[in-house]
N, C-alpha and C positions, 0 to 999 in steps of 0.2 A: 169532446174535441180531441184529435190527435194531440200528441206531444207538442209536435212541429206548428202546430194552426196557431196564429194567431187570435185570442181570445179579443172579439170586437163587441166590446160596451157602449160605445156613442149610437148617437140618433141613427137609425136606419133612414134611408132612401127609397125610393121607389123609381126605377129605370126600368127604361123603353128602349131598347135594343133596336138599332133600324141598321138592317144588313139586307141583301140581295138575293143571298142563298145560305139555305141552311141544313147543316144534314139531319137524317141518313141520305136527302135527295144531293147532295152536290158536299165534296169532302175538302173543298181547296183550305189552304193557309187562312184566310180571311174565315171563312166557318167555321174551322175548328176550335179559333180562336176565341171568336162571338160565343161559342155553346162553352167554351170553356171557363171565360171568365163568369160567361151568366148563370153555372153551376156556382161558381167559386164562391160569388157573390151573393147567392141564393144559399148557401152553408153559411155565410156570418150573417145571414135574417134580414138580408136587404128583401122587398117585394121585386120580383124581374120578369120582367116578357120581352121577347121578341116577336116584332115585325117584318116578316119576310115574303117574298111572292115565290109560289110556287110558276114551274116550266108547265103547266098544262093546258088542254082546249078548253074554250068555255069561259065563263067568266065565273067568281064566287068567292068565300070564304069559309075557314074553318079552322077549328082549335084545337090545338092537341096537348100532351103535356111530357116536358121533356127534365127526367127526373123532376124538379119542382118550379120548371121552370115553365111557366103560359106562352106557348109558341100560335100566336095567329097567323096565319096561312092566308093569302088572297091570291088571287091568278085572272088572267084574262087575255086569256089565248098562250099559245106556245111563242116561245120568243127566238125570232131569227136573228141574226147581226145588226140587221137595218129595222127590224122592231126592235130592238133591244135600245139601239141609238135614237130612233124618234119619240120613244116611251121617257125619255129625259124632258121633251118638251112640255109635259102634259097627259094625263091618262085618268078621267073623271071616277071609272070604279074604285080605281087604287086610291085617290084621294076621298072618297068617299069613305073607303073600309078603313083606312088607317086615321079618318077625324074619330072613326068608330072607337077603334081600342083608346086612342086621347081620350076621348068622353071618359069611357069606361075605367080605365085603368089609372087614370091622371097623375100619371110620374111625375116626380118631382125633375127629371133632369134626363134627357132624349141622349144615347149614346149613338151617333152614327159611326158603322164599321161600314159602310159601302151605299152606295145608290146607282151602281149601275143596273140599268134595267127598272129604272123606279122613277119617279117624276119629279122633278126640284121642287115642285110645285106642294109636296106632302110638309115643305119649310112652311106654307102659308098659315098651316093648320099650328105649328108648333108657335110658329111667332103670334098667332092671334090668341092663342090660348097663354102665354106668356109666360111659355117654358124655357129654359137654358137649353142647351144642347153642347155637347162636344164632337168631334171627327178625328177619330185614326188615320190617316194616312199610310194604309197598307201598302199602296203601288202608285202609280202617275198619272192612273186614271184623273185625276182631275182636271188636271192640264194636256193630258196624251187620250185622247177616245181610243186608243189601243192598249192603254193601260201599261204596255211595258217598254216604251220609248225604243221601240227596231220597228225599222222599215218596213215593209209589208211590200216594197217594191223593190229594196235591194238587201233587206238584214241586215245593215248598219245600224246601232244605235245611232237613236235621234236627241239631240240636243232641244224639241220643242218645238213649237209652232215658229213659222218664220211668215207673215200676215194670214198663216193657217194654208197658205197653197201646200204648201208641201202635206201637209194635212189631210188636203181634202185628195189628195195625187194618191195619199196612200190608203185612205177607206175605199175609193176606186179599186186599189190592187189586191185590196182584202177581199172584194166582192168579183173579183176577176172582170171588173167592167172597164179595160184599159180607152175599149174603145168609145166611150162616153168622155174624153180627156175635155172636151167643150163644156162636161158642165163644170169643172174646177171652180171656175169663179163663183158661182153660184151657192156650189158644197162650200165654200170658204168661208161665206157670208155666215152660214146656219153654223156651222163648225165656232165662229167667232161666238155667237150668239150663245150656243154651250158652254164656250168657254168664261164667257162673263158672266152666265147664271152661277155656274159652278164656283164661281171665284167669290160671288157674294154670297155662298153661301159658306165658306170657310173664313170668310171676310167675320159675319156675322155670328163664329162660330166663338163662344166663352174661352175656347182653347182647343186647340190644335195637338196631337201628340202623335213623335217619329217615331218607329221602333228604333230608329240609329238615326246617328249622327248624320249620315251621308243623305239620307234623306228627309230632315231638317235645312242642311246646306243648300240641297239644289231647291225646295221650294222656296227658299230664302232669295236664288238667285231667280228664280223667277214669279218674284215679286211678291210672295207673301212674306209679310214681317217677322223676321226671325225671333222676336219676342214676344209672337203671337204663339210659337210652335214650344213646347216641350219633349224632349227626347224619353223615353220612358221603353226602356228592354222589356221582349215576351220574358214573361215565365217559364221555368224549367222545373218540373219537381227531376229529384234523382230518381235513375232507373232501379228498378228491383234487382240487378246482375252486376256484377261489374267485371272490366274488360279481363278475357283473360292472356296469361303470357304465352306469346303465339311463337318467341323466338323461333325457337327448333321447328316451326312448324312453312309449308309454303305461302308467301305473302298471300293474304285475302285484302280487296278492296272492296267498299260496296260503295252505290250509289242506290239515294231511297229519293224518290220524290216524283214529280211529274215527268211524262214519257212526251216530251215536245222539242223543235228542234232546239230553239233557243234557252236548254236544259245546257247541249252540249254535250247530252251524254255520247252520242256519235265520239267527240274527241277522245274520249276514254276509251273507248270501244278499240279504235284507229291506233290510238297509242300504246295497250299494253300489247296489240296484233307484234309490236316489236319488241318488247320487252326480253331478253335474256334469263333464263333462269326459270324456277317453279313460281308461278301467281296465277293468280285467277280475279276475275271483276265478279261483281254479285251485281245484279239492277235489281230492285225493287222497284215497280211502279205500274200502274192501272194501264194494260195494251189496250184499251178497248178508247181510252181518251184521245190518241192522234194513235190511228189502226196504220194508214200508210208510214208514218216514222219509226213505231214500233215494229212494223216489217222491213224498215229499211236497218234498224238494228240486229235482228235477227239475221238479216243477208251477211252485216258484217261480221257479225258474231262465228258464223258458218266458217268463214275463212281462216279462224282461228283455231288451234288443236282443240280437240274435244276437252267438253269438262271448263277450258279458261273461262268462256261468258255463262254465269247462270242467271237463268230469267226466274227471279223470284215471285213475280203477281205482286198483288197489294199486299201488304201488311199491317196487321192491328198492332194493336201501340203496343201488347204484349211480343209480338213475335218480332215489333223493330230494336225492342231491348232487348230480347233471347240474341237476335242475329250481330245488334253493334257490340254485343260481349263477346263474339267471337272470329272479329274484323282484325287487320292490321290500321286500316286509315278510311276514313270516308273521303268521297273525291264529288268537288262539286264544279266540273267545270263550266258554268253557265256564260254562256254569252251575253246574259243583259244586264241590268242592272237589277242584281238581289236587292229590297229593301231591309230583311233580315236576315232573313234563311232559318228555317225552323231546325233545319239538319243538322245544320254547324253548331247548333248548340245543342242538338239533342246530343251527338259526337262528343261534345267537352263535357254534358251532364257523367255521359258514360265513361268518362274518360280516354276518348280516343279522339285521336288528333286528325288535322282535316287536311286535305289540298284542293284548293281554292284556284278561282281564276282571280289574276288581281283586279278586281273593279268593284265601283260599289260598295253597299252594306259587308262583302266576302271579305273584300281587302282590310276594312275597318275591325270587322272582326278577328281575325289570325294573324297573329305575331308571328312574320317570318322567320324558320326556322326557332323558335322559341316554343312554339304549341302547336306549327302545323308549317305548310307552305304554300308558297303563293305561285301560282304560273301564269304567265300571258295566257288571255284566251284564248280560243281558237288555234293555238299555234301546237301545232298535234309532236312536231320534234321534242318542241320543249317538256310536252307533257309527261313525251315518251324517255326523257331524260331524268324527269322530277321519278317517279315513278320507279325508274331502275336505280335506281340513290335508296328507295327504300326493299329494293329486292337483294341490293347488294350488302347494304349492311343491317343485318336483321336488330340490330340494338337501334337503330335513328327513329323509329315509331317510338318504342320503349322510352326513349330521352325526351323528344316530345311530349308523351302523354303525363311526362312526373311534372312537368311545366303548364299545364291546362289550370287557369283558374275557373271555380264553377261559377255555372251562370247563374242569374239573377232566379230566383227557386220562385213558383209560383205564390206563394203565400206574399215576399217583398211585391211583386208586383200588386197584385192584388190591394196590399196596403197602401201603397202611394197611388192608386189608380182610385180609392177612396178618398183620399186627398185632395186628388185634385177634379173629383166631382164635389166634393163638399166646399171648396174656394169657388167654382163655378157657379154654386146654388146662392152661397154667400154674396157672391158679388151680384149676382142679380137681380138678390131681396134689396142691396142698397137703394 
């Protein structure tokens, strides 16, 4: 074992991983996570698989192996928005393939990271076989069938279902079907019906875990027991680089993450166009994921002197440490509500401090002015103000970053994430 690893002696586990998507096919926050702890987990000798559906035609299954972890595959058909939503009600292959690996594999204890796109109905198999289970709460899907609580009819954050009209107003405007507004009450009905499968199943769940506080709070406010949920931070290992001192150099910002509007990256884009002085924005992120927003930054980027916007592509976790070692600040200004943000702590692993929009898991995490800073979102002056505070005094990054406490390293997680499967398993044998 590494120096740093945790040497784990107690009783091993056996877990069942049930997530939606998993890569190399789909790379979001939610996957990366599932494959990472189910490595981490599988190095201290727990037995691990996951269950996942693939996006393909056809129906079927299949097994693969990811380092030593048993990844089963099932699929049955390609999934649109409105299959994706009605696959919640029920989907007889998927629950047939996934009683399969329960047969086979028989965990001691079902991790759910996700079920969108998966049938609630895969709970029947878990509860009749008389396993525990836990649920991450990555985003809002549970309660939001859009997952990230903005409008889809006017990009407002949404505060929740209000008898689900508003709800079913906004799957309409996701599918561009405004002119079907007659059947709202109908969408509300089924929308209600998701909502209360969904509910018993976190209902029914051993334990609950936020990545933050913020989102502990709000499912608390809307109606699950807050001493049902435990707050529990990703893991960080430290990067192999570390930041270096860019004083004398022209401010660098980057932004690494998803290319959608509700990122915000636009407002960065719009804000340094005014900035005074030498910088430049760096984006990292997948153009191929929203092709028209990613060309709508590019337009703005054009307007700017050459060299300010570079479009970095994706990058592997080796080249987003090469690049945050040679950053002034990360900038994350998203419009919705972050539940963690994997960025802002990769940033403080690296030590380099963040600017944040104030909302959300962002706000919870960075100490104004103390390790990073905070701005309104969407408010493109303010940004372009935050921003010139770090062009003008090349030391305010540097003062910041001796202030970054590091995050939670993957091995601590890891260990309390053991914890608190082994009280779940416990309490179920009572």
């Amino acid at each position: 074992h590494p120096a740093h690893q945790t040497i784990d002696l107690t009783p091993q586990l056996r877990v069942l991983h049930l997530v939606h998507q998993y890569p190399p096919e789909h790379l979001g926050g939610t996957e990366l996570y599932t494959q990472t702890v189910a490595r981490a987990l599988s190095a201290r000798s727990h037995p691990v698989s996951v269950f996942t559906r693939r996006n393909a035609h056809g129906a079927g299954r299949a097994e693969t192996l990811d380092a030593d972890v048993a990844v089963h595959l099932a699929w049955n058909g390609a999934l649109s928005p409105t299959q994706r939503f009605l696959t919640t009600f029920g989907n007889a292959d998927l629950e047939r393939n996934f009683d399969s690996v329960l047969a086979d594999f028989r965990p001691d204890l079902v991790h759910i990271q996700h079920l969108m796109g998966l049938p609630t109905s895969l709970l029947h198999s878990i509860r009749r076989r008389g396993i525990p289970y836990i649920v991450t709460l990555h985003d809002f899907w549970w309660v939001c069938a859009n997952a990230q609580l903005v409008t889809n009819y006017s990009g407002e954050i949404c505060n929740g279902p209000n008898l689900w009209l508003n709800c079913a107003r906004c799957a309409l405007a996701r599918g561009q079907q405004n002119a079907l507004w007659p059947a709202i009450p109908a969408l509300a009905v089924m929308l209600a019906r998701r909502g209360g499968g969904l509910r018993r199943v976190l209902e029914d769940a051993a334990c609950l875990i936020a990545p933050s506080r913020f989102v502990k709070d709000w499912y608390a406010e809307h109606g699950i027991a807050a001493g049902h949920i435990r707050v529990l931070s990703h893991g960080i290992d430290a990067p192999p680089h570390t930041r270096e001192d860019n004083t004398d150099h022209p401010r660098r910002f980057l932004y690494a993450g998803g290319l959608a509007w509700q990122k915000g990256v636009h407002i960065a884009v719009e804000a340094l166009a005014g900035v005074r002085g030498d910088s430049s924005l760096w984006i990292a992120g997948d153009e191929t994921f929203d092709p028209a927003y990613s060309a709508r930054l590019r337009a703005l980027a054009a307007n700017a002197p050459a060299g300010q916007v570079r479009f970095l592509g994706r990058l592997s976790r080796a080249q987003l440490w090469q690049t945050l070692a040679q950053v002034d600040a990360v900038v994350v200004p998203s419009l919705w509500y972050e539940t963690f943000s994997l960025i802002v702590h990769e940033a403080f692993a690296a030590g380099v401090p963040v600017v944040v929009s104030n909302l959300g898991a962002l706000a919870e995490a960075v100490r104004h002015q103390i390790d990073g800073l905070r701005v309104e979102p969407g408010d493109v002056d303010a940004w372009r103000k935050t921003l010139q505070r770090l062009v003008d005094d090349p030391t305010l990054a540097t003062t910041l970053a001796a202030q970054i406490r590091p995050p939670m390293t993957l091995d601590d997680h890891i260990t309390q994430l053991q914890q608190i499967y082994r009280q779940a398993v416990a309490a179920h044998d009572q």
